[in-house]
RODO-322501 format. One line per field, with one value per residue (C-alpha): residue number from 1; residue in three letters; x, y, z. Coordinates in Angstrom, 2 decimals. Example, Ala and Ser with C-alpha at 12.3 -4.5 7.8 and 13.67 -1.06 7.14 Angstrom:
BEGIN
pos	(1;2)
code	(Ala;Ser)
xx	(12.30;13.67)
yy	(-4.50;-1.06)
zz	(7.80;7.14)
***
This chain:
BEGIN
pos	(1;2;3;4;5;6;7;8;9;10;11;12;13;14;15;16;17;18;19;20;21;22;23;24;25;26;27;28;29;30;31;32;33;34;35;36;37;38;39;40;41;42;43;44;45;46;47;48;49;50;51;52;53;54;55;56;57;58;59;60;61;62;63;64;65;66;67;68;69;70;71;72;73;74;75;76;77;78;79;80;81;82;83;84;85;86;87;88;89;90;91;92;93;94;95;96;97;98;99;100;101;102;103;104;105;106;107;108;109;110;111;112;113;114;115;116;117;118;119;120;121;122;123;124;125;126;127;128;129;130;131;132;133;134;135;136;137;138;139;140;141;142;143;144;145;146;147;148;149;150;151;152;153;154;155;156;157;158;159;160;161;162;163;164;165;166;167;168;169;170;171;172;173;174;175;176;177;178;179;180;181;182;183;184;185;186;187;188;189;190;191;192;193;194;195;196;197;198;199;200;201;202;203;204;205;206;207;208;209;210;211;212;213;214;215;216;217;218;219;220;221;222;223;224;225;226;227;228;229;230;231;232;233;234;235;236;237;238;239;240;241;242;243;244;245;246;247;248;249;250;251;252;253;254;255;256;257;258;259;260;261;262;263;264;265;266;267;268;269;270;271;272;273;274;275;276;277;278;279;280;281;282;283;284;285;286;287;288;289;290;291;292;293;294;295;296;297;298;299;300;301;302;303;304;305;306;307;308;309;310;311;312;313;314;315;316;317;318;319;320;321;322;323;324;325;326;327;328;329;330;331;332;333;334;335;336;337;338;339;340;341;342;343;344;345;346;347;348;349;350;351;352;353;354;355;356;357;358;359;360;361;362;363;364;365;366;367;368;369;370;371;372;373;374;375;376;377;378;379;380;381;382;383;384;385;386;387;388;389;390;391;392;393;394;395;396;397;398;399;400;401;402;403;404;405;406;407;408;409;410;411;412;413;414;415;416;417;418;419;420;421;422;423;424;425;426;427;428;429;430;431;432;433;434;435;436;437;438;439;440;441;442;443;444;445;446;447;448;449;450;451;452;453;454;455;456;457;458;459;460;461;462;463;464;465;466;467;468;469;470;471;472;473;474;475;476;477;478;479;480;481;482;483;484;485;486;487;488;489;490;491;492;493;494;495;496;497;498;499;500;501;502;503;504;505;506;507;508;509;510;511;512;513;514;515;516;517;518;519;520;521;522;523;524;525;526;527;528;529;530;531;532;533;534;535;536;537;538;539;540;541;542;543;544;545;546;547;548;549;550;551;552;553;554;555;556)
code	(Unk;Unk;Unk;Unk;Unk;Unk;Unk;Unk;Unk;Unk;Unk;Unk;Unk;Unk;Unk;Unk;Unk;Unk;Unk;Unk;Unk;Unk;Unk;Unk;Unk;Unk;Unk;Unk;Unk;Unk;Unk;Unk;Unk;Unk;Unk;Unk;Unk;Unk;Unk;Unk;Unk;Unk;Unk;Unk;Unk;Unk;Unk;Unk;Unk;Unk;Unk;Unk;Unk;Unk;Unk;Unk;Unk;Unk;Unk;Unk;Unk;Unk;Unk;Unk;Unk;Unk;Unk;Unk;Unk;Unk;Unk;Unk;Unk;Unk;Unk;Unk;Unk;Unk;Unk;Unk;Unk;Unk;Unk;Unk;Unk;Unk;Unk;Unk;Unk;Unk;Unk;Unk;Unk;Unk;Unk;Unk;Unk;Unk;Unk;Unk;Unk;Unk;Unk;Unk;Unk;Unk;Unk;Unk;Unk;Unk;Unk;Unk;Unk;Unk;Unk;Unk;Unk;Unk;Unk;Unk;Unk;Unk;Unk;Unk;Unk;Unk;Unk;Unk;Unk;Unk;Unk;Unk;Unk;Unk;Unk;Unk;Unk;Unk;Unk;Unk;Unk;Unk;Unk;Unk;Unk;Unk;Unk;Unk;Unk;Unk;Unk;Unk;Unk;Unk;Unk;Unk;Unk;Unk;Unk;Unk;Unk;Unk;Unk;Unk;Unk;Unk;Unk;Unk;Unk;Unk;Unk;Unk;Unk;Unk;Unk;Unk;Unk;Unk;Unk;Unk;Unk;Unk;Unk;Unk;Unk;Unk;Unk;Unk;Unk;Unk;Unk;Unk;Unk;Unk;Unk;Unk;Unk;Unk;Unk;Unk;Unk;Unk;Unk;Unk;Unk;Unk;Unk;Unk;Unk;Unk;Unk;Unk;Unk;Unk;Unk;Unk;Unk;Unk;Unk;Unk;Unk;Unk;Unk;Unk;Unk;Unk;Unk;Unk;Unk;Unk;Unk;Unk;Unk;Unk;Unk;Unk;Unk;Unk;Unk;Unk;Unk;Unk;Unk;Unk;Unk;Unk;Unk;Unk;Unk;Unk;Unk;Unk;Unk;Unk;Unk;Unk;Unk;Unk;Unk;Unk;Unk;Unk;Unk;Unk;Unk;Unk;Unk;Unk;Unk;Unk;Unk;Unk;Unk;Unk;Unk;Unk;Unk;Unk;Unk;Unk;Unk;Unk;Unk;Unk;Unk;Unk;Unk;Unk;Unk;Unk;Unk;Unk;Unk;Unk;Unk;Unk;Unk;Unk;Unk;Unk;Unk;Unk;Unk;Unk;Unk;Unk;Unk;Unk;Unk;Unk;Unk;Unk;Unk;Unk;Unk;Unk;Unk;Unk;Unk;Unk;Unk;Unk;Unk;Unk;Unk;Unk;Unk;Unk;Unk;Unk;Unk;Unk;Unk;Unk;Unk;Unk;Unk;Unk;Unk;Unk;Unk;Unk;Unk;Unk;Unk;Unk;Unk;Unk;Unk;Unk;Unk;Unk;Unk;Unk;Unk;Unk;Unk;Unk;Unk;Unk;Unk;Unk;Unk;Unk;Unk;Unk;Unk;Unk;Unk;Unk;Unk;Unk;Unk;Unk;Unk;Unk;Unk;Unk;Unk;Unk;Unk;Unk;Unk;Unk;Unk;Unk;Unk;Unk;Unk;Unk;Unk;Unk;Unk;Unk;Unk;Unk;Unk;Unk;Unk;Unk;Unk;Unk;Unk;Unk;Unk;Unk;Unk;Unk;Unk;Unk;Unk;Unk;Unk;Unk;Unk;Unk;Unk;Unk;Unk;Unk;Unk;Unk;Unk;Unk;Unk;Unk;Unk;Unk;Unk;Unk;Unk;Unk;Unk;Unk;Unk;Unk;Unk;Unk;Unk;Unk;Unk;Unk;Unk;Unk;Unk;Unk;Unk;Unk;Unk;Unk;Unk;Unk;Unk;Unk;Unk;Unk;Unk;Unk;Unk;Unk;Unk;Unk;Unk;Unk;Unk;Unk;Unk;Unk;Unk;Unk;Unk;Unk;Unk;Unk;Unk;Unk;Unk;Unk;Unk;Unk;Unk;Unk;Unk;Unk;Unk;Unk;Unk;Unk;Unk;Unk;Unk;Unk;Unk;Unk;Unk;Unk;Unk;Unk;Unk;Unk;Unk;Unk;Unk;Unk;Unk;Unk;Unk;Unk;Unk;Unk;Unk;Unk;Unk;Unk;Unk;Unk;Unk;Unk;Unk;Unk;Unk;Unk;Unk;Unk;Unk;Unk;Unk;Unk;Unk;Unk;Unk;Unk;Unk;Unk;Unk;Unk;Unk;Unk;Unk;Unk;Unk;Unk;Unk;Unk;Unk;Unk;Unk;Unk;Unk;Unk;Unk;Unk;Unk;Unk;Unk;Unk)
xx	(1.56;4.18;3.31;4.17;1.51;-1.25;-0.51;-0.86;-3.79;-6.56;-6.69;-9.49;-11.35;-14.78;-16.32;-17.03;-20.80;-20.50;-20.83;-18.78;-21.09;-22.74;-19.18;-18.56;-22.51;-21.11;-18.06;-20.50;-22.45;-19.86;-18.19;-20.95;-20.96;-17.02;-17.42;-19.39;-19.49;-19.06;-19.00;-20.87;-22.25;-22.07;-25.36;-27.53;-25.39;-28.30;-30.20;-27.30;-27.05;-30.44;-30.74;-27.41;-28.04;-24.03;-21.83;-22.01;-18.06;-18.12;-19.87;-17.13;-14.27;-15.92;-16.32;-12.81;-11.92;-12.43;-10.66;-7.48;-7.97;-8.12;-4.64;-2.83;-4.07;-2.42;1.17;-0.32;-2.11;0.15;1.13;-2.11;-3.31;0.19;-0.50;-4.50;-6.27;-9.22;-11.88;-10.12;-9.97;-13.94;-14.50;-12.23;-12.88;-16.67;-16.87;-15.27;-17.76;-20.47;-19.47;-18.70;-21.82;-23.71;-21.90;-22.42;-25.85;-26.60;-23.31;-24.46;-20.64;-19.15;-15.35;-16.71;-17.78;-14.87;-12.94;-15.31;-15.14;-11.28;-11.20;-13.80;-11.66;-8.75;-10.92;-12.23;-9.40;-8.44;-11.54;-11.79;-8.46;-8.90;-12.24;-10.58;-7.72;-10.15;-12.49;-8.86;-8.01;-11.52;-12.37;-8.80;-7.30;-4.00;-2.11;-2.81;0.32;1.20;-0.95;0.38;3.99;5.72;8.41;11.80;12.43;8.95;9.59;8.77;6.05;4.41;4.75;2.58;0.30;-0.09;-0.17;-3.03;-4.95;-4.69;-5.92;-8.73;-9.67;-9.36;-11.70;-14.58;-13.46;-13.73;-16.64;-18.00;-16.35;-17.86;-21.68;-21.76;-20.93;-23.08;-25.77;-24.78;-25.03;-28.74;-30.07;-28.23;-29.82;-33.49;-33.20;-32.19;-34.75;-37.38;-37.08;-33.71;-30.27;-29.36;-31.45;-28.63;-25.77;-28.55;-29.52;-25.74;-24.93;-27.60;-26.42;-22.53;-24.14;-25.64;-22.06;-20.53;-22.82;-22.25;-18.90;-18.22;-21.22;-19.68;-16.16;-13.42;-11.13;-7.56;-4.70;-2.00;0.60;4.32;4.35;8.16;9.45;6.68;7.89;5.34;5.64;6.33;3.57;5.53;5.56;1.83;1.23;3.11;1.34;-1.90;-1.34;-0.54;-3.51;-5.54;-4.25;-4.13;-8.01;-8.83;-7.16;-8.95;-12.37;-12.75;-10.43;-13.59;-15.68;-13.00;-12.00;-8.36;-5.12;-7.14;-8.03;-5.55;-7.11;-6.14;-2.48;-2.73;-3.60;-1.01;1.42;0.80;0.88;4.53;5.98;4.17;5.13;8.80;9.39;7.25;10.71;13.16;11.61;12.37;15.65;17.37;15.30;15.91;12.15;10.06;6.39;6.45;9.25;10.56;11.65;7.83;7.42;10.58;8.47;6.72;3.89;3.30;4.35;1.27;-1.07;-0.31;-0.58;-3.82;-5.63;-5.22;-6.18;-9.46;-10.37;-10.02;-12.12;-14.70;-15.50;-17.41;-20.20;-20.72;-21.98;-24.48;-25.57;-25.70;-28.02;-30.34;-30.45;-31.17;-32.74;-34.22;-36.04;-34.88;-35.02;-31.33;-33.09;-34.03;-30.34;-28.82;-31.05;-29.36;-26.18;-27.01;-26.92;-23.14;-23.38;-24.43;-21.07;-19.36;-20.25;-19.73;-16.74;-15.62;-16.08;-14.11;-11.46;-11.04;-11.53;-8.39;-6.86;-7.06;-5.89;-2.39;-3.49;-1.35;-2.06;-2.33;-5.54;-7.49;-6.56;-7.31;-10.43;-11.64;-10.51;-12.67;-15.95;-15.42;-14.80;-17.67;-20.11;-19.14;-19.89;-23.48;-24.02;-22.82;-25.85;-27.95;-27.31;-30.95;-34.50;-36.34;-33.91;-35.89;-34.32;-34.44;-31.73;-29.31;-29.16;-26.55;-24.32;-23.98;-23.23;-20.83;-19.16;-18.98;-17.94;-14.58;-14.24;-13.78;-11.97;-8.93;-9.75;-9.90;-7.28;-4.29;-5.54;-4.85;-1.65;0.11;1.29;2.83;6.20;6.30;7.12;3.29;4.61;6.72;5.62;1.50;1.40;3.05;1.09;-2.60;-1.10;-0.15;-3.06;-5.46;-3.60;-4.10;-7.13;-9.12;-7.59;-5.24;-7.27;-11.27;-10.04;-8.35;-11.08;-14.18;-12.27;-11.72;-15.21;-16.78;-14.38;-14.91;-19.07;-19.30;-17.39;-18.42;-22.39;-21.59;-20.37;-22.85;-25.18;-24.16;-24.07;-27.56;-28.92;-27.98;-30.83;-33.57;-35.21;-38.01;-36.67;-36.60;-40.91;-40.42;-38.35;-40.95;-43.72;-42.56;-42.41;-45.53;-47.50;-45.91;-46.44;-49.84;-50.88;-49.28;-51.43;-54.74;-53.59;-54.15;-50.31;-49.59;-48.37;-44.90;-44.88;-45.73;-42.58;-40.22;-41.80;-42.09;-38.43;-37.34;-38.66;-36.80;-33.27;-34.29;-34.80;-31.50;-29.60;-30.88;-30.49;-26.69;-25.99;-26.95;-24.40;-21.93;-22.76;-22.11;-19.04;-17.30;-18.46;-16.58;-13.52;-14.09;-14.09;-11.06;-8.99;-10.60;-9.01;-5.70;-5.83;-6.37;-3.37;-1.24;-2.44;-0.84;1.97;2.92;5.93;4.44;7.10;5.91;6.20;9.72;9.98;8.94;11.26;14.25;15.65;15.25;19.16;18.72;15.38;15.92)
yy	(0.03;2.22;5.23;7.57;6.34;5.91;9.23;10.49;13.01;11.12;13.12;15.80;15.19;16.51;19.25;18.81;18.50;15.64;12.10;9.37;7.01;9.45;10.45;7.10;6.65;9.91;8.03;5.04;7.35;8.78;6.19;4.20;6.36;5.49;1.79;2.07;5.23;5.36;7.43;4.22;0.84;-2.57;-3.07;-1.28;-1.11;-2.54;0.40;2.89;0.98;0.80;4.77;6.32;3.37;2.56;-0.22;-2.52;-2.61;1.52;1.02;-2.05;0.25;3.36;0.73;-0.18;3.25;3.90;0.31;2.38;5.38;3.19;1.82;5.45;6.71;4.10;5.68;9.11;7.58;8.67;12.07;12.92;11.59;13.37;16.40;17.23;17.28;14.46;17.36;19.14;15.44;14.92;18.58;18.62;14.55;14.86;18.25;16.23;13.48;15.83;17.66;14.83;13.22;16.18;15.95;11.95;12.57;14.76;14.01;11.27;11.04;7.75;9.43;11.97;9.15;7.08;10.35;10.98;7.35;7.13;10.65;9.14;5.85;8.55;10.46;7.40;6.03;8.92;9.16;5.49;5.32;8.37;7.60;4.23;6.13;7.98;5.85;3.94;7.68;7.93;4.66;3.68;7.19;5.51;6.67;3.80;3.90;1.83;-1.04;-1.05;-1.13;-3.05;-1.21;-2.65;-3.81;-6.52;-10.20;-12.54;-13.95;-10.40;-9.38;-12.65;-11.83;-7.75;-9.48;-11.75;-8.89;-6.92;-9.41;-10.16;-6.55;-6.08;-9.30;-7.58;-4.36;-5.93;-7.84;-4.41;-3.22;-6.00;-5.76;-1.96;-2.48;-5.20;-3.12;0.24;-2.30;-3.56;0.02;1.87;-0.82;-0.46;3.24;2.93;0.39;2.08;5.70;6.59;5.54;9.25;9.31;7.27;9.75;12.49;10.22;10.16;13.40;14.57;12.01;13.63;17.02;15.44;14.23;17.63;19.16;16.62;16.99;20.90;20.62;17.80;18.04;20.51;22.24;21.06;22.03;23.59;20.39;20.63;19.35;20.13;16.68;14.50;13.09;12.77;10.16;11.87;12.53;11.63;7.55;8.06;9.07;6.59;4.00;5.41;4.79;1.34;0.62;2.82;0.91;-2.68;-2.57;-0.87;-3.88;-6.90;-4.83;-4.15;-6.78;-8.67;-6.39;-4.66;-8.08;-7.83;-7.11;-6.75;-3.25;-0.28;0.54;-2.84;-2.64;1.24;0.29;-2.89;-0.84;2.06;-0.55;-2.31;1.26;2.42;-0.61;0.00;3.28;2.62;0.15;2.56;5.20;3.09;2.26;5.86;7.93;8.89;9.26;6.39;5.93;2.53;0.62;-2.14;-4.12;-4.31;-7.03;-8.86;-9.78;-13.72;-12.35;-9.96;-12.74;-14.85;-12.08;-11.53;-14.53;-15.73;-12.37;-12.82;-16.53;-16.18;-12.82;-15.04;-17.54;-15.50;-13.68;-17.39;-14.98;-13.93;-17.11;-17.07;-13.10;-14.58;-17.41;-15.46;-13.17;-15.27;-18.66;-17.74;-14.23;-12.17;-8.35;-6.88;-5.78;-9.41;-10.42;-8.01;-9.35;-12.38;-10.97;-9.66;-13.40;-13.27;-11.64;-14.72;-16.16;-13.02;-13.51;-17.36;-16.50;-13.83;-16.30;-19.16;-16.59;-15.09;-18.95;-19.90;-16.87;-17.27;-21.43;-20.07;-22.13;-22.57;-20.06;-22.92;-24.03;-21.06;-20.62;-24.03;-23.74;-20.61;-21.88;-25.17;-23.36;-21.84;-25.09;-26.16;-23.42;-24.00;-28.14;-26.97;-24.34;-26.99;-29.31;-26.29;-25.02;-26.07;-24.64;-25.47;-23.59;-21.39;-18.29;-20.36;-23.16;-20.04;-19.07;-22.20;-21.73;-17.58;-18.01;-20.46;-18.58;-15.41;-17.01;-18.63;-15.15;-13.68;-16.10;-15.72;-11.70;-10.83;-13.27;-12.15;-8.77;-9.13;-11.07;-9.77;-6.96;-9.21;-9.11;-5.00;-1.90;-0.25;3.10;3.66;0.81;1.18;2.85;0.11;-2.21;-0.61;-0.11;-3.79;-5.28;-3.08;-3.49;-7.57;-7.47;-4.46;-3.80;-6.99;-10.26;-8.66;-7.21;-10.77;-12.72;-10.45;-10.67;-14.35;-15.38;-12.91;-14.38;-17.65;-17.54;-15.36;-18.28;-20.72;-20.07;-18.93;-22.31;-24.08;-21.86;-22.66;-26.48;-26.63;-24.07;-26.34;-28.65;-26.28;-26.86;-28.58;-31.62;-31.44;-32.12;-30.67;-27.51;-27.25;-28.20;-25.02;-22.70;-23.55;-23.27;-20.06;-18.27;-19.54;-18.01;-14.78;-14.77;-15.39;-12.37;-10.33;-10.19;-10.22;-13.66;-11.81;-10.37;-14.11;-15.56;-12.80;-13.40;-17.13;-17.10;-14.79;-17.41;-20.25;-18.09;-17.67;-21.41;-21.92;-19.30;-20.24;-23.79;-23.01;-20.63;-23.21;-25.99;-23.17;-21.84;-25.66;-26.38;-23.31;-24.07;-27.53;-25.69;-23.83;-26.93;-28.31;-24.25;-24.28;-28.11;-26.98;-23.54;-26.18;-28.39;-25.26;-23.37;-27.20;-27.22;-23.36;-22.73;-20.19;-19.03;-20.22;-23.76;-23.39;-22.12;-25.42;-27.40;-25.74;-26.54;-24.00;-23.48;-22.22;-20.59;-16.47)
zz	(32.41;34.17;36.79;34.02;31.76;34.46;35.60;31.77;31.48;29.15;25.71;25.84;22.91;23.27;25.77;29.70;28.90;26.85;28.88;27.90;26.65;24.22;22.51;21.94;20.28;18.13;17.18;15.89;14.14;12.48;11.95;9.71;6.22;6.00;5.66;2.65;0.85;-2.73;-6.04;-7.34;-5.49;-6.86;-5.30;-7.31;-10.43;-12.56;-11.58;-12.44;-16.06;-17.03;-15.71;-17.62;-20.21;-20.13;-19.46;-16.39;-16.83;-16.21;-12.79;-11.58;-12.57;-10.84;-7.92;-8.05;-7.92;-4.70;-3.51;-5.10;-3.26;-0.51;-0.97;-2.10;0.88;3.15;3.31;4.63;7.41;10.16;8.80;8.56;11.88;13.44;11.40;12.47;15.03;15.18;15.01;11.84;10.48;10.70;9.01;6.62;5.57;5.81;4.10;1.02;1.25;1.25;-1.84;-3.65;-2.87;-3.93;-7.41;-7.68;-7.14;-10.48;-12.64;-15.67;-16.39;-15.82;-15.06;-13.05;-11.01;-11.09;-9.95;-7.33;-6.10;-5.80;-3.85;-1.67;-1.02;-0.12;2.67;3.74;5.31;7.01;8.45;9.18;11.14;12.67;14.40;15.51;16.97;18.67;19.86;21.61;23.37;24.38;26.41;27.81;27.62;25.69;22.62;19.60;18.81;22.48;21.16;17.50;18.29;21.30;22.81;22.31;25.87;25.85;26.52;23.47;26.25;25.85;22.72;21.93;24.61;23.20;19.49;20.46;22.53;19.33;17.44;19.59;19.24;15.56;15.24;16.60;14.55;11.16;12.06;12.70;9.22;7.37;9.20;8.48;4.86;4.21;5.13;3.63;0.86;1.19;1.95;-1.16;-3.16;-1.42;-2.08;-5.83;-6.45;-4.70;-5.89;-8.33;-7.96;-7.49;-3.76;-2.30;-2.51;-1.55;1.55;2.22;2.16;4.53;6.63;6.17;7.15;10.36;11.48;10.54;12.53;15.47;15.61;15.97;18.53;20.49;20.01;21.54;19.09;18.32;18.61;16.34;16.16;15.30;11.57;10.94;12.07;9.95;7.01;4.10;1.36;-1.45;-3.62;-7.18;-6.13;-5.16;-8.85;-10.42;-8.11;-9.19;-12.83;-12.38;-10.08;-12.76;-15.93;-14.64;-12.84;-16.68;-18.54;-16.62;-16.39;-19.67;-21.96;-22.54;-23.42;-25.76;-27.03;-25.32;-27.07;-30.01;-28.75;-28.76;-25.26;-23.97;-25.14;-24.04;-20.53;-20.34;-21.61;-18.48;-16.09;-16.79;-16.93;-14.41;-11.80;-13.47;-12.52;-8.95;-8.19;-9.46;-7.64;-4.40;-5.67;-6.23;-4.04;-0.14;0.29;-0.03;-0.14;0.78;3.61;1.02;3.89;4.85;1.98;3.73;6.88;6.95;8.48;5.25;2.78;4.44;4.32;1.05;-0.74;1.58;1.11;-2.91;-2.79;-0.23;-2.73;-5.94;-4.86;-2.94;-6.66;-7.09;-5.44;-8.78;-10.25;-6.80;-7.99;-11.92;-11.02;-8.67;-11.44;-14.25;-12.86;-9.89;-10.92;-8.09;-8.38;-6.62;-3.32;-2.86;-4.09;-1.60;0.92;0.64;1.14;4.07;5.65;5.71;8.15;10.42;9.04;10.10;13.48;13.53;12.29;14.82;17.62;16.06;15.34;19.17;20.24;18.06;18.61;22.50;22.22;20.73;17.40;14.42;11.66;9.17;10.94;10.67;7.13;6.64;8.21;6.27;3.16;3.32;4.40;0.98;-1.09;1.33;-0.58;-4.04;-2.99;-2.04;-5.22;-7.60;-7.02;-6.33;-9.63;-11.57;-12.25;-9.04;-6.96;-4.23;-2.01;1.27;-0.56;-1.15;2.71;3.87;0.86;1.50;5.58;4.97;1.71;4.36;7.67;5.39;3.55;7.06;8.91;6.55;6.05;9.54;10.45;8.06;8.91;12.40;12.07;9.33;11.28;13.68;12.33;11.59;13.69;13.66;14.71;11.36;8.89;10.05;6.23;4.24;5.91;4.64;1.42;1.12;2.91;0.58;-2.63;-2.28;-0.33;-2.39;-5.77;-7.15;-5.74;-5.98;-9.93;-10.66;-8.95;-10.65;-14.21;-14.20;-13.45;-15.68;-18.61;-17.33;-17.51;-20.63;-22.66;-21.61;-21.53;-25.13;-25.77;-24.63;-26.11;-29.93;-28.71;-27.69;-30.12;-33.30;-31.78;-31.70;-34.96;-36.40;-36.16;-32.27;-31.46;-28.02;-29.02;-32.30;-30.51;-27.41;-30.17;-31.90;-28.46;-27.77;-31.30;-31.22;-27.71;-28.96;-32.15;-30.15;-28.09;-31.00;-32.40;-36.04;-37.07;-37.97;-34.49;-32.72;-34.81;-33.20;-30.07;-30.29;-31.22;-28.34;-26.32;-27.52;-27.37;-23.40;-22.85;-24.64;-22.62;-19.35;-20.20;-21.08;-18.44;-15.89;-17.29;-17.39;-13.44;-12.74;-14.85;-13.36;-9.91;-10.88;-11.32;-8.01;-5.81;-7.26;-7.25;-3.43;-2.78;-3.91;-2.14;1.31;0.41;-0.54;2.53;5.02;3.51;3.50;5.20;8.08;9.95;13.30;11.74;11.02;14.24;15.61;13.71;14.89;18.55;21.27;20.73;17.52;17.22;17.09)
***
């Protein structure tokens, strides 16, 4: 650090009174309703379908919604951050959050929440960044900018040294992220189940006022900034970008349900996206402002991120066929299946340490992807022979820390390191938007659309196999029936009435029976997708390997 940065006054951000330690418990405060605030939560979606009586599909999209405000809101990081103050930035974001938590809590319209949810996904991030910038300026009294980007005059020795630091750091962040969400998670879903699904955006909000009220108590006012030398992305591209995020989540949520290109709403929303994604290029090709640096995609470091952040989301949707069989075989209500979840977060931490370990040994990228990649073929080893009847909540705990410790090895680990190649202080904005558009919108969507297919035909397949047995001819499935409509009859039910109920009964044993094969065919097909993600992921071409095989000579 040179004299002129030691001697740099630390940024005043909250007043004299204030002690250090209890700004930075503000800041965690704060910070907790951005990591998992929503117009809608996955979590207690069940609760939200049986109360509107709609669609589970409606809830995933509104879900999704907010993953694409997410990634349109990448780009204005930094003008917004340069533009505002970190004071204006907490009123003005949380203001939002309240309001639209206020209207997600008594709107019964399934756009209104989808439009709330990607609005929310916009604030968040501002919010999100903004209290990490802050929580930087706070405790080391540095600009962030110092630790994204490496000036121009830094040895290669300690740029890896800053790069690793960084990474280090932004381990412990998103095991932070991930802890915070999971149990956002688990409490939206206790509240639903225990009162009404509506309680949980009321419970936000309150919590939203609290911070607004902490922050223009604790923190001193900013200052008016110079805002004639920032460059915004122009808000045209952000549009078109929106559409296609918009029309290709729409087509893979909802082309089962509306039976594909078979609906006009399919080939609507197919046809939206290829324009869409056309006239996002040209838009980049003829215009002087961009909302995206196209070179960012040129980097290796992106390329890896990229195609490992799709990959690890793909095959971490197998959660599904876990949340299907809790649901249907083992009886569990969703507080007891987000319960569950909440054992990741072992394998988060697990998985932090191996990360900083690695991280701190110099160890070849292809190792830790490697690594994270077979914990997750490791899970879908375990669920395949766990996939029967006698299955009981404890057997499910192994299978979910070791699905979430090789989720977040690869997610925190391409999130640290594909930056490495990219000037932070002017491509920080591409970055989000191409780490969250793989990592939030195009791998969960693919993943989530391709099991859901996946289990849906085949369970239906296996259902008309093993329902042209179930007749009279078959003494146990006759003999079942006749036990079942006689104990209904004796109950007091009119003979017609133990027939429906007798057959209702049968159709269960049939669907169970076939959703289990189909749980453990799929989960087949997951092991051998997760074996050829390992080989693919050895014999990637990661730029520090080609590195290697040059000579010194020649290596840049």
């Amino acid at each position: 650090m040179t004299a002129e940065t030691a001697n740099t006054p630390r940024p005043k951000l909250f007043y004299d009174w204030v002690p250090k330690w209890l700004g930075g418990l503000m800041f965690f405060f704060i910070f907790i309703p951005t990591m998992f605030l929503s117009g809608a939560y996955s979590s207690n979606a069940a609760d939200i379908v049986g109360g509107l009586g709609i669609l589970s599909e409606h809830i995933m999209m509104a879900t999704f919604a907010a993953a694409i405000g997410l990634v349109i809101a990448g780009p204005y990081v930094l003008p917004v951050l340069q533009s505002f103050g970190a004071r204006r930035i907490y009123i003005m974001g949380f203001t939002v959050m309240l309001a639209l938590n206020i209207v997600c809590g008594y709107t019964e319209s399934v756009i209104v929440l989808s439009v709330c949810s990607f609005a929310m996904g916009v604030v968040r991030v501002f919010v999100m960044l903004n209290t990490i910038f802050s929580l930087i300026k706070h405790f080391a009294g540095i600009d962030p900018m110092s630790m994204l980007s490496p000036s121009g005059d830094v040895s290669p020795e300690e740029k890896k040294k800053k790069n690793q630091g960084r990474a280090m750091l932004q381990s412990v962040t998103f095991f932070i992220f991930l802890t915070i969400g999971q149990v956002g998670s688990y409490l939206t879903s206790k509240i639903a189940y225990e009162y009404r699904w509506q309680y949980a955006h009321w419970y936000v909000a309150i919590y939203v006022l609290v911070a607004i009220l902490l922050v223009m108590l604790m923190m001193v006012p900013s200052h008016t900034r110079d805002k004639s030398k920032i460059e915004w992305p122009p808000l045209g591209q952000a549009l078109t970008a929106t559409i296609f995020f918009f029309s290709i989540t729409f087509l893979f949520v909802y082309g089962k349900t509306y039976d594909w290109f078979d609906d006009w709403r399919i080939s609507l929303s197919a046809a939206l996206a290829l324009i869409s994604a056309g006239a996002f290029i040209l838009q980049h090709c003829f215009s002087r402002k961009r909302f995206i640096d196209p070179k960012a995609f040129t980097a290796p470091s992106v390329k890896m991120a990229a195609v490992f952040f799709t990959l690890v989301m793909i095959l971490n949707s197998s959660s599904a066929l876990s949340s299907a069989f809790m649901g249907m075989a083992m009886k569990l209500d969703s507080v007891q299946t987000a319960s569950m979840g909440n054992w990741q977060i072992l394998g988060f931490f697990i998985a932090m340490v191996v990360n900083i370990t690695l991280i701190k040994k110099g160890t070849h990228h292809r190792w830790v992807i490697v690594g994270g990649f077979t914990l997750i073929t490791a899970s879908s080893i375990y669920m395949y022979f766990l996939y029967q009847g006698m299955a009981t909540y404890e057997m499910m705990i192994l299978p979910t820390v070791l699905r979430g410790a090789g989720m977040w090895m690869i997610y925190a680990y391409c999130g640290c390191m594909g930056m490495n190649d990219l000037d932070a202080g002017k491509q920080l904005g591409s970055w989000v938007f191409i780490m969250l558009m793989f990592r939030a919108v195009l791998g969960p969507v693919g993943g989530s659309s391709l099991y859901s297919n996946a289990v849906y035909q085949r369970s239906q397949n296996h259902i008309e196999r093993y329902a042209q047995d179930m007749d009279v001819s078959n003494s146990a499935a006759a003999s079942s029936f006749q036990r079942t409509q006689m104990g209904m009859v004796m109950q007091g039910k009119s003979y017609v009435e133990a027939t429906q109920m007798a057959s209702m009964s049968a159709k269960g044993s049939v669907q169970l029976q076939a959703t289990l094969v189909a749980l453990k065919e799929i989960s087949g097909w997951t092991i051998y997708g997760g074996i050829a993600v390992i080989i693919f992921a050895l014999i990637f071409p990661y730029e520090g390997r080609r590195k290697r095989l040059l000579p010194d000579s020649a290596a840049p």
